[in-house]
C-alpha positions as a Python dict, from the first residue, in 0.01 Angstrom:
ca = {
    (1, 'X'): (0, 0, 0),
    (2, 'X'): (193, 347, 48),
    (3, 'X'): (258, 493, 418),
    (4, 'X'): (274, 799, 567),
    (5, 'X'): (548, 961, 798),
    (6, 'X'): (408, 762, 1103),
    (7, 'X'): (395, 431, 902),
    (8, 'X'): (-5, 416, 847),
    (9, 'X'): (-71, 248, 588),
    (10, 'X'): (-280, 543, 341),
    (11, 'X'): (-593, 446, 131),
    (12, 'X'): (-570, 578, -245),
    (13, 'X'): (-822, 763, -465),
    (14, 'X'): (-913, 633, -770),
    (15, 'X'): (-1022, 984, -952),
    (16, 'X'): (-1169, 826, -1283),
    (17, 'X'): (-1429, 618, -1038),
    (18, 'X'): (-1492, 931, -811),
    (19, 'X'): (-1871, 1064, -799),
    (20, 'X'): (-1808, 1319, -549),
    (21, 'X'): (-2100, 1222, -271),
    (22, 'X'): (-1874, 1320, -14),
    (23, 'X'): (-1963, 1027, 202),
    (24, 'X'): (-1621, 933, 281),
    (25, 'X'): (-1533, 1300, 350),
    (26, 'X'): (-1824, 1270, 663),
    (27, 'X'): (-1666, 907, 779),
    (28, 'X'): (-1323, 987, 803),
    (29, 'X'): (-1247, 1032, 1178),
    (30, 'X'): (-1014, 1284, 1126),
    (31, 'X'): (-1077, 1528, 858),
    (32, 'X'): (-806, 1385, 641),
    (33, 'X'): (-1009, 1383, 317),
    (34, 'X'): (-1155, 1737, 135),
    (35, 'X'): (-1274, 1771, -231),
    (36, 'X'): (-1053, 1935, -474),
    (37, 'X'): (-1170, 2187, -755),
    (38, 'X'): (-1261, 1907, -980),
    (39, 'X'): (-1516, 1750, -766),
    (40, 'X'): (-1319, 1482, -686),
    (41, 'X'): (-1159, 1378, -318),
    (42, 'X'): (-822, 1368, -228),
    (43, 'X'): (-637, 1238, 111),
    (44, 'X'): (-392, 1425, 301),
    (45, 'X'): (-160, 1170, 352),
    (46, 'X'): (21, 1279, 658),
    (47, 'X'): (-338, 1304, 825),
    (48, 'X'): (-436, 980, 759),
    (49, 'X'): (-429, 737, 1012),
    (50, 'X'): (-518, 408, 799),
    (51, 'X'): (-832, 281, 941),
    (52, 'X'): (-1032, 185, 591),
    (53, 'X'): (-1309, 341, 661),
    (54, 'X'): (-1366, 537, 374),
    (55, 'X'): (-1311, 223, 167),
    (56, 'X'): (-1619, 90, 310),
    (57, 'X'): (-1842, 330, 277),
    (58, 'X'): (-1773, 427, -108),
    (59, 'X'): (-2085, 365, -288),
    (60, 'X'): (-1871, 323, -614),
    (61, 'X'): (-1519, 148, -516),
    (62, 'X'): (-1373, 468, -586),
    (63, 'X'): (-1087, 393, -273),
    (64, 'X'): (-841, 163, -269),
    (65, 'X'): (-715, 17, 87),
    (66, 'X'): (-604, -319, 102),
    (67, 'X'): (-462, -409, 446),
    (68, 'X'): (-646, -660, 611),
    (69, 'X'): (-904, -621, 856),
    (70, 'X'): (-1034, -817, 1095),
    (71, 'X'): (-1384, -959, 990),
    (72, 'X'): (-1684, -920, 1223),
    (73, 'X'): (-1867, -1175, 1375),
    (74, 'X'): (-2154, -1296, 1199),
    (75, 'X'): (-2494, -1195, 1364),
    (76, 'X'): (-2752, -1402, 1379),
    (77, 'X'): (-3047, -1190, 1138),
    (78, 'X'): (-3347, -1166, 1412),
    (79, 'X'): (-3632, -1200, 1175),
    (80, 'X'): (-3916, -927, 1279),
    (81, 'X'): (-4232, -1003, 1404),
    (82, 'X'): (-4469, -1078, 1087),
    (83, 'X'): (-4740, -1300, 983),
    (84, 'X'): (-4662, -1637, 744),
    (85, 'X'): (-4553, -1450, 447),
    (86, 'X'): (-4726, -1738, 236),
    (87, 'X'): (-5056, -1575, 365),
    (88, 'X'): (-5011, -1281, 155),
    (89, 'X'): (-5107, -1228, -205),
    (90, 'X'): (-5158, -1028, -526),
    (91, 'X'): (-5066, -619, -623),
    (92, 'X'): (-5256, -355, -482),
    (93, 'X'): (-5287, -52, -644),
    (94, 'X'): (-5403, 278, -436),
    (95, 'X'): (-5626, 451, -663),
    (96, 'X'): (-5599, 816, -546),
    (97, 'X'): (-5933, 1058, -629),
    (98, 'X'): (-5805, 1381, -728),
    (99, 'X'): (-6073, 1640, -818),
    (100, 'X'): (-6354, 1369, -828),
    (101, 'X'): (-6145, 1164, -1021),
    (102, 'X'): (-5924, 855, -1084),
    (103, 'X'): (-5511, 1038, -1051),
    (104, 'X'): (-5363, 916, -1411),
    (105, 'X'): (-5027, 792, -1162),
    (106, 'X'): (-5334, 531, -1088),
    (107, 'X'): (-5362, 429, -1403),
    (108, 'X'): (-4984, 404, -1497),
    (109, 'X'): (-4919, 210, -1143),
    (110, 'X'): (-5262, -61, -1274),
    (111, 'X'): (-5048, -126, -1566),
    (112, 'X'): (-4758, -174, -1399),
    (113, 'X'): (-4946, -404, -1163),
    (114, 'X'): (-5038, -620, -1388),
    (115, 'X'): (-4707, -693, -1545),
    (116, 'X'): (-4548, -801, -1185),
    (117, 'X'): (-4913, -942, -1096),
    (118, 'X'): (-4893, -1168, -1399),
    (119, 'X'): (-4536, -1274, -1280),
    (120, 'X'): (-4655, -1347, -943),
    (121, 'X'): (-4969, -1524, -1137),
    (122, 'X'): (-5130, -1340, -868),
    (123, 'X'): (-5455, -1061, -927),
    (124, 'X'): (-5425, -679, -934),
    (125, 'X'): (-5647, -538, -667),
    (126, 'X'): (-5734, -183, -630),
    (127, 'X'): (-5744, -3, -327),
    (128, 'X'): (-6006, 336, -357),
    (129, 'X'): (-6114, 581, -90),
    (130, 'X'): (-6371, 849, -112),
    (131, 'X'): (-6733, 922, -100),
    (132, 'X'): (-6973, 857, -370),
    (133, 'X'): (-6691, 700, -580),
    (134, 'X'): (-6819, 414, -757),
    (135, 'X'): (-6782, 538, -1117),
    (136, 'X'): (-6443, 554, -1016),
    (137, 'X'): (-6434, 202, -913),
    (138, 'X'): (-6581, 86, -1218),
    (139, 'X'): (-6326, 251, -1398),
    (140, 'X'): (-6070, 91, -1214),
    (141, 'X'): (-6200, -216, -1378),
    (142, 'X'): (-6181, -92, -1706),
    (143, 'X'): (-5795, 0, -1680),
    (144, 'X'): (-5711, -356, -1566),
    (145, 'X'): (-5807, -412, -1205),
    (146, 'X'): (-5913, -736, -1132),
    (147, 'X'): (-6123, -646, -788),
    (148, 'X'): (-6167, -308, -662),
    (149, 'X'): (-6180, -254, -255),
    (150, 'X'): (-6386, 56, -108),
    (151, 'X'): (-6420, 257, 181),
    (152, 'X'): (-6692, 498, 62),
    (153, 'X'): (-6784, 730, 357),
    (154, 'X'): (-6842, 1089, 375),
    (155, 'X'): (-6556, 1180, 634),
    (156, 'X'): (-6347, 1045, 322),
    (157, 'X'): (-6506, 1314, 106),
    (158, 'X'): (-6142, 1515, 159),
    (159, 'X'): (-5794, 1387, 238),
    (160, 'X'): (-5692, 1408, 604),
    (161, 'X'): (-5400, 1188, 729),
    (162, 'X'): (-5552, 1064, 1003),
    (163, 'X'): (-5881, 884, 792),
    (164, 'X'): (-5727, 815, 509),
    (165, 'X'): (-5424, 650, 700),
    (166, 'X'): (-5625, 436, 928),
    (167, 'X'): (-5874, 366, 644),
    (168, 'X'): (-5623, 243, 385),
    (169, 'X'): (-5451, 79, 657),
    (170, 'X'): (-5758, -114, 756),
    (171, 'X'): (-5834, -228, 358),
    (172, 'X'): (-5451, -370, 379),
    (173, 'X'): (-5525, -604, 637),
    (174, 'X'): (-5851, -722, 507),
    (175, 'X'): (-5697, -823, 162),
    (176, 'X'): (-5374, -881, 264),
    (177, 'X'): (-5202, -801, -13),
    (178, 'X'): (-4785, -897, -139),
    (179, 'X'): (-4762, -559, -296),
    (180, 'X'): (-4910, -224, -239),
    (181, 'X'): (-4818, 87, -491),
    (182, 'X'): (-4874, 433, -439),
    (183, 'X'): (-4813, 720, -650),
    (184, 'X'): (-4593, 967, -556),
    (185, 'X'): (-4798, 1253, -545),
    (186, 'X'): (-4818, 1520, -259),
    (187, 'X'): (-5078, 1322, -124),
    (188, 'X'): (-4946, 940, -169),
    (189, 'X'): (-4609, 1086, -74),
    (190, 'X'): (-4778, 1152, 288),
    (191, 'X'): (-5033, 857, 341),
    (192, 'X'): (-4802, 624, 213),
    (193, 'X'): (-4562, 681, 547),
    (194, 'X'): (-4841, 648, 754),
    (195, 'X'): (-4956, 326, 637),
    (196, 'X'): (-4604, 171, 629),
    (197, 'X'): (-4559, 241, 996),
    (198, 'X'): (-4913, 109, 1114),
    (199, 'X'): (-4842, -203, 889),
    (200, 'X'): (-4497, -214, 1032),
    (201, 'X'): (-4322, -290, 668),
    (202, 'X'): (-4035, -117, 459),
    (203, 'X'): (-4129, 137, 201),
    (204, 'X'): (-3921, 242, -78),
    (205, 'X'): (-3953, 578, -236),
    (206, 'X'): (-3973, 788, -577),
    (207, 'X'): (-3899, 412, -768),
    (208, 'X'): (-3807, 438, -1120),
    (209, 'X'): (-3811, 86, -1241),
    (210, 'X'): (-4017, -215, -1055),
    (211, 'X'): (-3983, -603, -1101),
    (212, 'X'): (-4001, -919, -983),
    (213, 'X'): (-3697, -1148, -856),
    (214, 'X'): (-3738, -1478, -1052),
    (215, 'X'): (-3588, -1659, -774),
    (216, 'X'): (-3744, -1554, -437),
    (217, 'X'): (-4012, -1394, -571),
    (218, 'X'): (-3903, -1043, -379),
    (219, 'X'): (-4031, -691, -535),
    (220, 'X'): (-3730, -542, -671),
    (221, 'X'): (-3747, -145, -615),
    (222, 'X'): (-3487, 59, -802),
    (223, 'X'): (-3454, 462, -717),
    (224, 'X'): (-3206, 705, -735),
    (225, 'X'): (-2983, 735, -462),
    (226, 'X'): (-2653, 901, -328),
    (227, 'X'): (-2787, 1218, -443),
    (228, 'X'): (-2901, 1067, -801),
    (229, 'X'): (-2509, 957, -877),
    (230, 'X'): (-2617, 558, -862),
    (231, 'X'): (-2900, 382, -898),
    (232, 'X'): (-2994, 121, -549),
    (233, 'X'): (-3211, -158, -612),
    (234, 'X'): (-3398, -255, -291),
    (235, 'X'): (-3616, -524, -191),
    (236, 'X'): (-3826, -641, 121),
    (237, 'X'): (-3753, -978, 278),
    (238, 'X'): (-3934, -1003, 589),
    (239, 'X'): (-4253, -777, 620),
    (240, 'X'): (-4599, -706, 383),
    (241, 'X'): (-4675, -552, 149),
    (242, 'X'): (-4384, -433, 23),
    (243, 'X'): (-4435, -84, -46),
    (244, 'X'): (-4339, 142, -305),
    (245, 'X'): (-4406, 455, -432),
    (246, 'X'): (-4387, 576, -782),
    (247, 'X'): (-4372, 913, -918),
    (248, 'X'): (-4614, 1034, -1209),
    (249, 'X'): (-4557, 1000, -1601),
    (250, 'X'): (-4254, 701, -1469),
    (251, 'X'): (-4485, 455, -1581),
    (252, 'X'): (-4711, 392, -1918),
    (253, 'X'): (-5075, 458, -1868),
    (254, 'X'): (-5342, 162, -1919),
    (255, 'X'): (-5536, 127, -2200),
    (256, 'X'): (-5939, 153, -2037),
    (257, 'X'): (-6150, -87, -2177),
    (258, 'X'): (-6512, -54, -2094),
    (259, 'X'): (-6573, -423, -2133),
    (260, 'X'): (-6342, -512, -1909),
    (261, 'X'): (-6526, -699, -1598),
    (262, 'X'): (-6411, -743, -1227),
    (263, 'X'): (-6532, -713, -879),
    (264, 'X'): (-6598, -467, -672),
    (265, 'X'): (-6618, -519, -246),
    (266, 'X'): (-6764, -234, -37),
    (267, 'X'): (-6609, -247, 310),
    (268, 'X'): (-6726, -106, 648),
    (269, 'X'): (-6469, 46, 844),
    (270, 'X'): (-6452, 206, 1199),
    (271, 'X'): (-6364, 584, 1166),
    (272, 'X'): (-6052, 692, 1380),
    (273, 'X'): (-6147, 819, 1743),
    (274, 'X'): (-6110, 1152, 1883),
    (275, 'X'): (-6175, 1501, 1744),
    (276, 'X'): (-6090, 1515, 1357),
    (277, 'X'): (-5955, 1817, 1205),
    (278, 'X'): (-6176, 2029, 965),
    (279, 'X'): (-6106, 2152, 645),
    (280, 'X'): (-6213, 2493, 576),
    (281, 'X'): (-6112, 2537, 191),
    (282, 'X'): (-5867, 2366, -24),
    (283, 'X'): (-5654, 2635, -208),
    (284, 'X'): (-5608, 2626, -541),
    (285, 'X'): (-5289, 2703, -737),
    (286, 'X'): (-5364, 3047, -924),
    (287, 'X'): (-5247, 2969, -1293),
    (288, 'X'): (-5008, 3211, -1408),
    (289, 'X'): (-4950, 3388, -1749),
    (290, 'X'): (-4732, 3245, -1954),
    (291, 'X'): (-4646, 2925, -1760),
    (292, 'X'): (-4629, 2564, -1873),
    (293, 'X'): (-4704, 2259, -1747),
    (294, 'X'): (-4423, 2074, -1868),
    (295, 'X'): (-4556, 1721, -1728),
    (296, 'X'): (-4831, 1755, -2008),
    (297, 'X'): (-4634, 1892, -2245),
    (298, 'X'): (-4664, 1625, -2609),
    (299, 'X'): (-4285, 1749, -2694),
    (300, 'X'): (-4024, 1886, -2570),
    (301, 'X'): (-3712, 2042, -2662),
    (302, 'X'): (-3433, 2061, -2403),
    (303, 'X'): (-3182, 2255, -2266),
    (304, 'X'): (-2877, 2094, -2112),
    (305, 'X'): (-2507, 2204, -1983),
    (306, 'X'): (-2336, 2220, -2302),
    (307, 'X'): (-2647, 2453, -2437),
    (308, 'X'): (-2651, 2692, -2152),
    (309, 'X'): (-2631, 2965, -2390),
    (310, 'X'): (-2876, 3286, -2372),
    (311, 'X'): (-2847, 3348, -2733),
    (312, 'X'): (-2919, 2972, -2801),
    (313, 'X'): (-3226, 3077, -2635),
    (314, 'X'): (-3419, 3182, -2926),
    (315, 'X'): (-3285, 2890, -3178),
    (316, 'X'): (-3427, 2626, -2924),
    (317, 'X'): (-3761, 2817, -2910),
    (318, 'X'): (-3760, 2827, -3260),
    (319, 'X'): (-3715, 2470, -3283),
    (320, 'X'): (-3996, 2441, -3026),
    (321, 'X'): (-4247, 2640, -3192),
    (322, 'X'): (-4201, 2484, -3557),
    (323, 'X'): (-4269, 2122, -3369),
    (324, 'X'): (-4546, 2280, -3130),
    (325, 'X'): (-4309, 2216, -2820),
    (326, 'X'): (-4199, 2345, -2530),
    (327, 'X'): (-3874, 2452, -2430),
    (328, 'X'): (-3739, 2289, -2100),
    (329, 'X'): (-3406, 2195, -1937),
    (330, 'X'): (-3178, 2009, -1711),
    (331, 'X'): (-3084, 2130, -1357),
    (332, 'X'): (-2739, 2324, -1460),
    (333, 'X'): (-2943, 2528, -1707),
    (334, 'X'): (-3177, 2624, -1407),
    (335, 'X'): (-2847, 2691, -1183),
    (336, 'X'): (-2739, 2924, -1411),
    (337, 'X'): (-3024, 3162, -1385),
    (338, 'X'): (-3150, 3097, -1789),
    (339, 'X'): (-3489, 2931, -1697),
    (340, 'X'): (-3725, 2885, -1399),
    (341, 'X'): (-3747, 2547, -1210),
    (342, 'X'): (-4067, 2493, -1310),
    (343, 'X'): (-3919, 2360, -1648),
    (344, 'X'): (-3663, 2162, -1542),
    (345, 'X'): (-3686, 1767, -1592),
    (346, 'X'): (-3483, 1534, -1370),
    (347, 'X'): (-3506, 1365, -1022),
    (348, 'X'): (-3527, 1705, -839),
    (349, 'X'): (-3764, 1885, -1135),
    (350, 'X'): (-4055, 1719, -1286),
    (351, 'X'): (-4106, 1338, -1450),
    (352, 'X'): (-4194, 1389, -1797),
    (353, 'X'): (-4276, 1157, -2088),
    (354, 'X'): (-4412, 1330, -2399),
    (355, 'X'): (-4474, 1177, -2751),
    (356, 'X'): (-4076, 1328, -2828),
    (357, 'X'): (-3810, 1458, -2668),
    (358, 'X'): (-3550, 1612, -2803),
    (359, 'X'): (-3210, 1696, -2558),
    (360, 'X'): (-2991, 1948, -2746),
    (361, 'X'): (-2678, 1945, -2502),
    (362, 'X'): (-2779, 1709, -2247),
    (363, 'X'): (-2474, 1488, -2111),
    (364, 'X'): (-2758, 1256, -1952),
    (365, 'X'): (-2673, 1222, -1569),
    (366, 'X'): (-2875, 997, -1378),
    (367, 'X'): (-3043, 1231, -1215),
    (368, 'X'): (-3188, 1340, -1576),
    (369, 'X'): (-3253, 1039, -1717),
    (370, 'X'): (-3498, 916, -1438),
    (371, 'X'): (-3675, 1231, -1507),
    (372, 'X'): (-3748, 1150, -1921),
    (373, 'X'): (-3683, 814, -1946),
    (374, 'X'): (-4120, 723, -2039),
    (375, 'X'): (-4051, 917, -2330),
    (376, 'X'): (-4159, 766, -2658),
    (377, 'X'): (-3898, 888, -2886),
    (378, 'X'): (-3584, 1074, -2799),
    (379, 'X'): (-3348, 1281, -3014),
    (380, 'X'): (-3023, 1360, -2893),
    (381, 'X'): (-2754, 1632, -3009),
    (382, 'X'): (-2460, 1631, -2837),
    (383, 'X'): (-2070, 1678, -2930),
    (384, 'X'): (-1909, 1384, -2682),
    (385, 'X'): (-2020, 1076, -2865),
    (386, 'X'): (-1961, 890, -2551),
    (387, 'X'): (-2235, 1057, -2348),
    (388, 'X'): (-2478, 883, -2157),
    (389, 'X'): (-2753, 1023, -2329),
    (390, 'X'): (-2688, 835, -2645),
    (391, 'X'): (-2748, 511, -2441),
    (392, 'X'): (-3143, 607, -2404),
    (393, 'X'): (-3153, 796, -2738),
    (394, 'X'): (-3356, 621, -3020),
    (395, 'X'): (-3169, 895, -3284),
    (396, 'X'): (-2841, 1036, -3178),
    (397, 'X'): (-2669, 1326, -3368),
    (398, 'X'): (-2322, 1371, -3271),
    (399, 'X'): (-2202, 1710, -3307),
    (400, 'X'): (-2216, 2093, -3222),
    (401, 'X'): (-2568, 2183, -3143),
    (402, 'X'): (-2480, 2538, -3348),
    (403, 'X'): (-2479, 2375, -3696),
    (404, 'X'): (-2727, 2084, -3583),
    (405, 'X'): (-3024, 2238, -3460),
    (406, 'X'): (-3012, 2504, -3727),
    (407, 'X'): (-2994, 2262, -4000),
    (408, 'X'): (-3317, 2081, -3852),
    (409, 'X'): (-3515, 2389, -3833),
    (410, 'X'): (-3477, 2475, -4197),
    (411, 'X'): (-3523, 2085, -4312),
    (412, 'X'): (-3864, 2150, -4095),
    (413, 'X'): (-3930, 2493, -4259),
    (414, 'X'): (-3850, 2313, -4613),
    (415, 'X'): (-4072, 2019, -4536),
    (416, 'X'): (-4362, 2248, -4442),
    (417, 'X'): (-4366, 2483, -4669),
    (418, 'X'): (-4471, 2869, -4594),
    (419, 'X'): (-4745, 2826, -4438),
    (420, 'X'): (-4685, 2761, -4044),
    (421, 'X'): (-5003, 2608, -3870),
    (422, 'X'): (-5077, 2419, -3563),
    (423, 'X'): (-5140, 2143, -3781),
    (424, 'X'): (-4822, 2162, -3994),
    (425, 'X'): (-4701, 2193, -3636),
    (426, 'X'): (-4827, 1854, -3574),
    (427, 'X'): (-4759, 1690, -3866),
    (428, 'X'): (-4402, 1758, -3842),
    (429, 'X'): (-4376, 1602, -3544),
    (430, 'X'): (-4483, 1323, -3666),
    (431, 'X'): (-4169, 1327, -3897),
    (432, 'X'): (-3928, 1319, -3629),
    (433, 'X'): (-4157, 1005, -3459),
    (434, 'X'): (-4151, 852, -3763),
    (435, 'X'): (-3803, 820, -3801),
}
């Protein structure tokens, strides 16, 4: 290993492995690391006083050090209070009402149950609060729920933290379940915490992939993390249910099936104490002209870095309009000031999975990918034939987005004659699935 001027033995930087989190910049002692123009860190190495410790802490082996430390003692893993794990069993879903209705996150998190439930050979159970929600229940049942448990009571008529927690809490320890899944919605995002702490267990959140460790059984939880460069997968050894939250459109809906039968348990409950809040009104979101939805959206044609081009601006609409589309885009498009949040896709936009997707650009960061990755078909165009993108893509097209995307719309224009309809629209999209 290299010293310094005092003898110090210096740690190195490996730039190719560098993601630029900046987490050893915060644990070095003395300030003797800084980021350089290209994102990547550097060490002053007259600063540097050798003590490894940004060698630990990088997420991606990014820092070399080699000189030997000297190990810590082992300590003895205190294993937290809980009940016989062996007591616990089977995959709760919570079925959040929105509107009267079953959320479709619900739905997509039943489906998902069932896969790790069958894995588990264990049942899928589904959690529902409300009042005057049994068709909801039975419909539970028809997307896959083996038993449905409810807490049907007026002052559950409208979300407040403090019933809902204690109610869903309550339902937890009556069916003792291994699993519990929420959706990551505004709501889920905020009872979910609530019920963690009263059931004294981990919870992981925003999960983009879910399974089952073949081994020990554990429910493996993978998100984004480090600021979306890596992806952690995280399980929960000692407490129940493990807990996980997933966001919407990560997961493939059920298929309902009105013949499906199950079981449904009404339970009694005791309503928290003290005065409860009182909801006057719930606000609604005014729609606005001329905005889109792009969760809903059944295609998509996206924007990324290497198509942050206003005059591309047009093309891409073009493109959108010929395959009845919408236009979106990845965060750097946003950054730059060429379209509003509210269509980007990614871990800090919105989850998206229409019918296609096509990414005209997009490099296909991490932080991207977790957004788009329920897609059904994806189309890529982009000039570096070793971007990540093409790993995901089910058609790639290498090369400059100029020439591509203008040869597809007048192949589309060809195949569908003069006459432009919603339903030539439609048909053509149908093309691009189809291939």
């Amino acid at each position: 290993m290299p010293r310094n001027k005092k003898g110090f033995e210096i740690a190195e930087i490996i730039p190719d492995n560098c993601i630029g989190c900046q987490i050893c910049t915060g644990e070095c002692p003395v300030g003797a690391i800084q980021m350089t123009a290209e994102g990547v860190a550097a060490i002053a190495a007259e600063v540097c006083i050798g003590c490894g410790k940004c060698s630990e802490v990088c997420p991606v082996g990014a820092i070399r050090f080699e000189k030997k430390r000297r190990q810590k003692p082992a300590q003895e893993i205190q294993r937290p209070v809980t009940d016989d794990l062996a007591e616990y069993r089977d995959v709760a879903i919570f079925i959040e009402v929105t509107n009267g209705q079953g959320a479709p996150v619900s739905w997509e998190l039943v489906e998902k149950g069932k896969e790790l439930a069958e894995k588990q050979k264990a049942k899928v159970l589904g959690l529902l609060l409300g009042y005057q929600v049994d068709k909801i229940a039975q419909e539970a049942i028809a997307y896959g729920c083996h038993e449905v448990h409810v807490i049907d009571d007026p002052l559950l008529s409208g979300y407040l933290s403090k019933t809902y927690g204690k109610a869903l809490t309550d339902l937890c320890q009556r069916v003792r379940s291994e699993i519990l899944l929420i959706g990551a919605t505004l709501l889920g995002r905020d009872l979910s915490g609530i019920v963690a702490t009263r059931l004294n267990t981990g919870l992981t959140a925003d999960c983009t992939a879910l399974d089952i460790d073949e081994e020990k059984g554990y429910l493996l939880m993978t998100r984004p993390t480090f600021g979306g460069n890596i992806m952690a997968t995280i399980y929960c050894q000692y407490h129940r249910p493990q807990m996980s939250t997933v966001r919407p459109k990560v997961m493939k809906a059920a298929e309902k099936n009105p013949n499906r039968k199950g079981d449904i348990h009404f339970h009694s409950w005791d309503p928290p104490g003290g005065e409860l809040s009182r909801v006057v009104d719930f606000i609604k979101e005014v729609p606005q002209i001329g905005r889109v939805d792009i969760g809903h959206a059944p295609a998509l044609v996206v924007a990324g870095k290497g198509a942050c081009d206003r005059a591309s601006m047009p093309m891409l609409k073009e493109l959108a309009d010929l395959l009845g589309a919408v236009v979106a885009c990845s965060r750097p498009v946003v950054e730059s000031g060429l379209m509003p949040y509210e269509r980007q896709v990614g871990q800090t936009g919105k989850t998206v999975a229409p019918n296609l997707y096509i990414g005209v650009g997009v490099s296909g960061a991490v932080q991207h990918l977790v957004g788009m990755q329920g897609s059904e078909k994806i189309l890529a165009i982009n000039s570096d034939p070793q971007a990540p993108i093409f790993r995901v893509a089910d058609v790639g097209l290498v090369g400059d987005y100029l020439q591509v995307v203008p040869a597809l719309i007048a192949d589309l224009k060809k195949r569908m004659g003069k006459n432009f309809t919603a339903e030539s629209a439609k048909n053509a999209e149908k093309t691009i699935l189809a291939k």
